[in-house]
Structure formats: structure tokens, C-alpha cells
N, C-alpha and C positions, 0 to 999 in steps of 0.2 A: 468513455463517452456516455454510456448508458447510466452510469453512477451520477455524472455530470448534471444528465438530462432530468433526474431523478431526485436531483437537488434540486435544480430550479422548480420540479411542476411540484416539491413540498412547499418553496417559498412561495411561487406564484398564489397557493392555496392559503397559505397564511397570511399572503398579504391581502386577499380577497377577505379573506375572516375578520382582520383586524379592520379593514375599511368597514364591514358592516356597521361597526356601532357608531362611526361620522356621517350615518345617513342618517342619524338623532339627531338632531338638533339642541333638543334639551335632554334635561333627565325623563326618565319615566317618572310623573307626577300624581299622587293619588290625592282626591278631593271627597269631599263629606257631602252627600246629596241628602233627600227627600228619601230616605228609609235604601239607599245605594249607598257602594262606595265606586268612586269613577278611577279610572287609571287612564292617563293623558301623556303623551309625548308627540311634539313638534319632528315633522321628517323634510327630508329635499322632495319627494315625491309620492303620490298615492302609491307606489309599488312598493312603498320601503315603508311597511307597518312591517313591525317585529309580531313572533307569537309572543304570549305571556303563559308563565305556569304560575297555576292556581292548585293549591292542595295537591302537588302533585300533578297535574293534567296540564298536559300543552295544548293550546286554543290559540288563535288568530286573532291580532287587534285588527280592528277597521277602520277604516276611514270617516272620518266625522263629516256627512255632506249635506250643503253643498258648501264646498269653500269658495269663500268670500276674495272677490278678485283684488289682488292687494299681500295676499295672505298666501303662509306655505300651508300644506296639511298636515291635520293633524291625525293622528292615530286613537282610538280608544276602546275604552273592555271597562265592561260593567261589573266588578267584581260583589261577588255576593256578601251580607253582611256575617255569613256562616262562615267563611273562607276561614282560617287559619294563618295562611302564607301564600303568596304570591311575587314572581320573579318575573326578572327580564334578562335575558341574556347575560343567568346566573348572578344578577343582582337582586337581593331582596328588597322590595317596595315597601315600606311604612303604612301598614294600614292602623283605621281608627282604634284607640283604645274605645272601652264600654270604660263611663267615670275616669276621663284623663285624670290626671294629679299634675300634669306641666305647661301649661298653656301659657304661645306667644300671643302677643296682639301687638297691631302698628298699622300703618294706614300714610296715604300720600306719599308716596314714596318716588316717584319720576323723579326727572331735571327736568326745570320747569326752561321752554322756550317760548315765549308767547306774547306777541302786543308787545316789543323791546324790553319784556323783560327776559334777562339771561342770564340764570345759573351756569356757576363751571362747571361744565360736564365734566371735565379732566382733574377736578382736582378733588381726591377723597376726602377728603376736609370738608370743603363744600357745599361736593353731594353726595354723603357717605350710604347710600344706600346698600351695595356691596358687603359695606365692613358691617352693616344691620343688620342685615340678613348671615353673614358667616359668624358675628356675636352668637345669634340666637339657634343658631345650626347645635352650635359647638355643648350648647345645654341639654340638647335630645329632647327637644320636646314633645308630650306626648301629637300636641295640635297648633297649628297656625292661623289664626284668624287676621286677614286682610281686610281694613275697613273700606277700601276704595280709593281710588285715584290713580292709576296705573301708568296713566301715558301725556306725559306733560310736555313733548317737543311736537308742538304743534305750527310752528311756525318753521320758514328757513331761518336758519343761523346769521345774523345782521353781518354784513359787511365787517364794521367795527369791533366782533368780537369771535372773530375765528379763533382767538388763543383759547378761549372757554368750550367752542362748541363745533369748528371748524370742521366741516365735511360730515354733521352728524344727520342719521336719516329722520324724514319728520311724516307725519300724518298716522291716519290708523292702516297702516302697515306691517306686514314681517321685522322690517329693519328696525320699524323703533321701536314694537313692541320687544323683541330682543336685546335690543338695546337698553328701551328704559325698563324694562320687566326681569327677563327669561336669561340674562346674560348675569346680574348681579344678583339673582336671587335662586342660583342654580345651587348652593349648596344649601341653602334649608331648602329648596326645591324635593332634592333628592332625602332632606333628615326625615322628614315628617309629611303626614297629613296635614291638608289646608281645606280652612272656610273662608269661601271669596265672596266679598260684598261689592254690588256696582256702586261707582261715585258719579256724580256727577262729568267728571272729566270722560264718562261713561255713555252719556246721555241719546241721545237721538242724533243730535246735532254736529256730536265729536265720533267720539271712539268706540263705538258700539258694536262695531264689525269685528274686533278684537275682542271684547268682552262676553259676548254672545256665544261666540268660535270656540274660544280658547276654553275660556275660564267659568263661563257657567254651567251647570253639571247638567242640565235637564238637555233632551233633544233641540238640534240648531234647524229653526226651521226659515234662516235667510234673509229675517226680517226682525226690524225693532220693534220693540215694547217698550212703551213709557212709562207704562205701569207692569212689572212680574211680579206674578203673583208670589208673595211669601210663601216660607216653608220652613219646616221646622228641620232640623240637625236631631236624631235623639241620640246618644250617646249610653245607654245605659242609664244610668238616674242625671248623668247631665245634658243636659239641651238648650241648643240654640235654637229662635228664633228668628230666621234672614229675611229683612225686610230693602226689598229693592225704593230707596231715595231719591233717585237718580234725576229725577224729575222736578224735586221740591224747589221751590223758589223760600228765598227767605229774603225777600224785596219787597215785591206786589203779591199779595198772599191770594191766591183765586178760591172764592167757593167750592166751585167745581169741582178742581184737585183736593181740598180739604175732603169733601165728601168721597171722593175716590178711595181715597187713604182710611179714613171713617169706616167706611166698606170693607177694606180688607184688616183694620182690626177688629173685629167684629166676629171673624171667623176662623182665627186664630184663637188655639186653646195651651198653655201656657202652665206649667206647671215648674217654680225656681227656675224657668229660665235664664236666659240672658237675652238679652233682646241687642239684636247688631243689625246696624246700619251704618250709612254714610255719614248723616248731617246729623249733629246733636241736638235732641230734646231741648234739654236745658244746658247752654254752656255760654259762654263767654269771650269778647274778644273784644283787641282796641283797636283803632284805624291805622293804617298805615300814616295819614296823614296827625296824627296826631301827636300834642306835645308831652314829652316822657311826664310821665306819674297822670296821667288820665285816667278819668273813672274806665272801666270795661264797661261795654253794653251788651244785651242779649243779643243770641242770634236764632230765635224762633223761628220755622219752616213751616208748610204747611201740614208737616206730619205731626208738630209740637199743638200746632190747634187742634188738630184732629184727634191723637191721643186724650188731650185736654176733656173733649166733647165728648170721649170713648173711651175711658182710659183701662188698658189692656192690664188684669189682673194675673198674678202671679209670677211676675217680672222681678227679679232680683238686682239684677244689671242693667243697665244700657250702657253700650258698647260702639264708640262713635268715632267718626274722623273728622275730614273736614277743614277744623282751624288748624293751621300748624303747630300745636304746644301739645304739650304733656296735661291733661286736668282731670283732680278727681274731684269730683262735687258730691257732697252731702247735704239731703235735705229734709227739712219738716214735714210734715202732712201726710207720711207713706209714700211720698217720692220715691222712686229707684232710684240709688244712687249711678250718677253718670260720669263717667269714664272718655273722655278724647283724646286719642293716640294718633294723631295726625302727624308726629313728629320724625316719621319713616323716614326721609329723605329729601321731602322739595323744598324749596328754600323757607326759612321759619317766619311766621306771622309775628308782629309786634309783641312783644313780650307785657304779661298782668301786671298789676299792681302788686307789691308785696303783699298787701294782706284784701284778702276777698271775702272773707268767714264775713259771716254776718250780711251780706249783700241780700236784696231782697229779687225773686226772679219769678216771674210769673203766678206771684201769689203765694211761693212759699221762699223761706229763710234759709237761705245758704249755711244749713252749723257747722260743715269744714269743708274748706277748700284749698289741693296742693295745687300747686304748679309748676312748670317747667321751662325754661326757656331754652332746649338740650337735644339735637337729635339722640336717638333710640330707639326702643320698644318696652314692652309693658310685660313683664315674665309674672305669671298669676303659680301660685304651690299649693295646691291643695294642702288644709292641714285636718286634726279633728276637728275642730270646728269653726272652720270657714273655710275660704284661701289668705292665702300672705302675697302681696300685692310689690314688687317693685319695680319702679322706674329704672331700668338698664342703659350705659351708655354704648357708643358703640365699640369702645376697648372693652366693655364687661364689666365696669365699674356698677355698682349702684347708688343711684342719685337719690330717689325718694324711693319712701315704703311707707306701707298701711296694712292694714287690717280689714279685709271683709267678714264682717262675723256673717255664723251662717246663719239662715230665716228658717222661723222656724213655722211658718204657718204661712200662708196664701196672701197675698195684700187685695 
């Protein structure tokens, strides 16, 4: 009997151990802050923050407060940029390399539900954000940079298309942020470090409680901003640039905001950066409503006037989402060349024109321009000198590739 008794209270103890790590929600997530690196994971409850070992040392994750009613909590620990190593319940965390050499980029990634419009939630085809995310897992990259757009079921699911979307959760939420986020991007969640940019679908007016909570690295203090302030990512000699867009209208262009924007490049310092945000500078798109082989038009923001008016030196990159396509644009004048990888997951925007080289865009010459009409992501290689640039599909395939040569001096 006492052998009996002796069994069960080792199983009862095991199965108490093994339930610990179903009070995560996600993986433990490590993100690229303002001279920090953050470590995040989603719990059922504020009592169920895990410790974390850092170099050796066991510490306490806490509570990220105040949580946003809607929302589970989250956990977090400020890992230093000295650290070495850092676990979670004997899993090793991904912290940032100094000078990645493998870097994802992708952006728009949700199922879009909104205003009767309805992507198949159900079917990976699609909305393959899942197979985009485990593509890019699967390479080890040293960093992930998400350009924005995170939560696109915004609406209930219509009547007429429960086969697509039927019984899915909506608003800025636990449910669809797990859903359209934290459920399919749970195994690059877990490969690597991430730089997260808000999008618009970010804004004041949508999903901000989610974005603010979750996914931005600096203290939550329970309230929006329409304007956050930029910050720079340093990596050793590579650096980001995060420029919150969230706000940008590319309709009714307001003074106001342009000098907003104006303002905060101004005080940014910039050395080969990359410069990431939401809305692209300079890129391109054709209407939905429009008939196949249509010129593309710009799509300027008020951040594209404002740079314009201010234009922020030492930029290599920009690094953008926004239109659903693949685009790299190169230009005359000392333009950065611009990069949109919107092509994560939501349903794809009207596909370019075959040939776009030569297009003129706010005063300077388009000398090459790829495109895409493909979900994906964008795998950058460091090589000697530059990166090697390809367009990924989401089997692993490569679609397009380019050459970034490196700068060798300041612009």
C-alpha cells in the first residue's frame, strides 16, 4: 500500500511539473529594444510568471502592468545586453547577435476580416502565415524584423462565410491576438530575436492595446500614443532605426503630422542604418479597382513629406510594409533604396505592372525595380560586401534575389 501511495504522490508531482509549462501561453520571446534586450511570454494568470536564468542566475519574470482588460498577462525580464545566455524552464532563449549575418523581414501578416471582406482563416494556402513563419524558423536566423500589421479580424465573421472564418475571435483581444499573431508565429517566435514595428492596423483607433501590451519593448503605461517616439536597435555595427507610422495618413496629408514626423527625424542619428517602419517612403501600388496592366501610383504618407523636407542622413535601407507585394526599389538622387515586404500573410494587393524600372516617384528615377505578386518573407545574408537579398516563398523556395552592395560613406 505504501509503495502504491508512493507512486501516485511521484506521479501527482510530475503531472503538477509537466502542467507548469501549459500556464505559457506562448513561447518565451526575446525582442531588440533601445540599448535592452526584453524577454516576453503570454501566461493564464499573474501568478504564473516563470523565473528566468540569466548567465547562470535564477531571477523572476514579472508581470508587465497594467493589463489591458481584454488581454491575458504577460510576463517579462529585462535581459542585459552583456548576458551571454539565458533560459526558461531549461530552454535556451535566442538572444541578439552584435552584426547579425541572417536576417528575416515580412510584415501584414493577420487574416484579414473586415467591412465583408473575408480571407480563409482555414485554409493555408490562403492565409499562409503559419507556413511563413516555420519557412523562416527553419533557417536560424540570427533576427526578425516585423514591419506591422498584426491583427486583422476585426469584424464578426459574416453569416455567409463560416466555412472561412466560422466561430473565429475578433477585436483587440487575447483570442485574436493569439490567433492571428502568437499561435502561428510560435516557432520563429521561439528561433530567434524580433524587431517589432506598429502598423497602422496598430493605431489609436484599432489594436493598440495589443500592440503597446504585448509587443513594444519600452514600459506599458495603459495608454495610446500616436506618435512613439523612435529608437534606434544597435546591434554592434548593424542598426535599426524604428520609426512608429502608425498614425500616417496617405489620403489627406495634414501639416501638423508632417511636422510631427519632421520633429522626430530631426533627432535621430543614423549611421548605415536601416530605417523600419510601417508605410513606405517611396513604393507603389495599383487599385483594387483597377483594369489588369494599369500604370501603379505612389503611395506617399506624411512621413514621405516629412523625410522629403528633412531628409534623415545615413540611411541605407528602408524597410517597409503596408502594400501587400514583395518590392525593391532603387533610386537616383542618393535615395535609400526601399524594400516592402508586406507579403506575410493578409490577403495580396493588386499585383504591378511587369516592368516598373524607369517610373519617375517623387522627383527621382526608379533604375530598378523587382516585384512580387507571392506570399513570403525577405531572408537578407550578410556577405563581404553587402547583404544578398532573397525573396522566400513559403515552401522555402526562392523567388527573387538582389544584391545590396555595401555604402561606403554617409549619404
Amino acid at each position: 500500500m505504501r509503495t502504491i501511495l508512493r507512486i501516485l504522490a511521484v506521479l501527482a508531482t510530475l503531472s503538477g511539473a509537466a502542467l507548469l509549462p501549459a500556464q505559457m501561453l506562448t513561447p518565451v520571446w526575446t525582442e531588440a529594444g533601445d540599448r535592452i534586450t526584453v524577454a516576453r511570454v503570454v501566461v493564464n494568470s499573474q501568478s504564473d510568471c516563470p523565473s528566468i536564468t540569466v548567465d547562470g542566475a535564477a531571477q523572476q519574470m514579472s508581470v508587465r502592468l497594467p493589463v489591458p482588460q481584454g488581454l491575458l498577462p504577460a510576463c517579462e525580464f529585462k535581459i542585459p545586453l552583456t548576458a551571454k545566455t539565458a533560459s526558461v524552464a531549461g530552454k535556451p532563449l535566442p538572444l541578439p547577435h552584435p552584426d547579425p549575418t541572417r536576417v528575416v523581414v515580412f510584415g501584414d501578416t493577420g487574416c484579414r476580416i473586415k467591412a465583408g471582406k473575408v480571407q480563409d482563416c482555414n485554409d493555408p494556402a490562403k492565409w499562409p502565415f503559419q507556413r511563413v513563419a516555420s519557412s523562416a524558423a527553419a533557417t536560424k536566423p540570427d533576427l526578425v524584423i516585423h514591419v506591422g500589421d498584426y491583427l486583422y479580424r476585426e469584424d464578426p465573421c459574416p453569416a455567409d462565410a463560416q466555412a472561412d472564418c466560422g466561430g473565429t475571435p475578433v477585436g483587440d483581444t487575447w483570442a485574436a491576438w493569439n490567433a492571428d499573431f502568437f499561435t502561428p508565429a510560435k516557432d520563429l517566435l521561439a528561433a530567434a530575436p524580433w524587431a517589432f514595428t506598429r502598423g497602422n492596423h496598430e493605431s489609436c483607433d484599432r489594436s493598440w492595446r495589443g500592440w503597446f501590451y504585448y509587443l513594444d519593448p519600452r514600459p506599458f503605461s495603459g495608454s495610446c500614443y500616436s506618435y512613439s517616439a523612435p529608437y534606434v536597435v544597435a546591434l554592434g555595427k548593424f542598426s535599426l532605426v524604428m520609426f512608429d507610422s502608425a498614425s500616417a495618413s496617405d489620403k489627406d496629408l495634414d501639416p501638423k503630422s508632417v511636422a510631427a514626423y519632421e520633429a522626430e527625424l530631426k533627432v535621430i542619428h543614423a549611421d548605415h542604418s536601416w530605417f523600419v517602419l510601417h508605410h513606405p517612403l517611396w513604393g507603389l501600388k495599383v487599385a483594387a479597382t483597377a483594369k489588369p496592366g494599369a500604370a501603379p501610383t505612389e503611395s506617399p504618407t506624411e512621413v514621405t513629406e516629412a523625410w522629403e523636407k528633412s531628409p534623415l542622413q545615413g540611411v541605407d535601407l528602408i524597410v517597409s510594409g503596408h502594400t501587400h507585394l514583395f518590392e525593391l526599389l532603387s533610386f537616383d538622387r542618393g535615395r535609400p533604396t526601399q524594400l516592402v515586404a508586406g507579403n506575410g500573410g493578409t490577403d495580396m494587393a493588386a499585383a504591378l505592372p511587369e516592368q516598373i524600372s524607369g517610373l519617375k516617384l517623387r522627383g527621382a528615377t526608379l533604375l530598378s525595380g523587382q516585384d512580387a505578386h507571392e506570399f513570403g518573407y525577405t531572408a537578407f545574408t550578410r556577405t563581404a560586401d553587402g547583404w544578398q537579398l532573397a525573396l522566400t516563398s513559403t515552401s522555402g523556395q526562392v523567388i527573387r534575389t538582389a544584391k545590396l552592395p555595401a555604402v561606403t560613406a554617409p549619404r
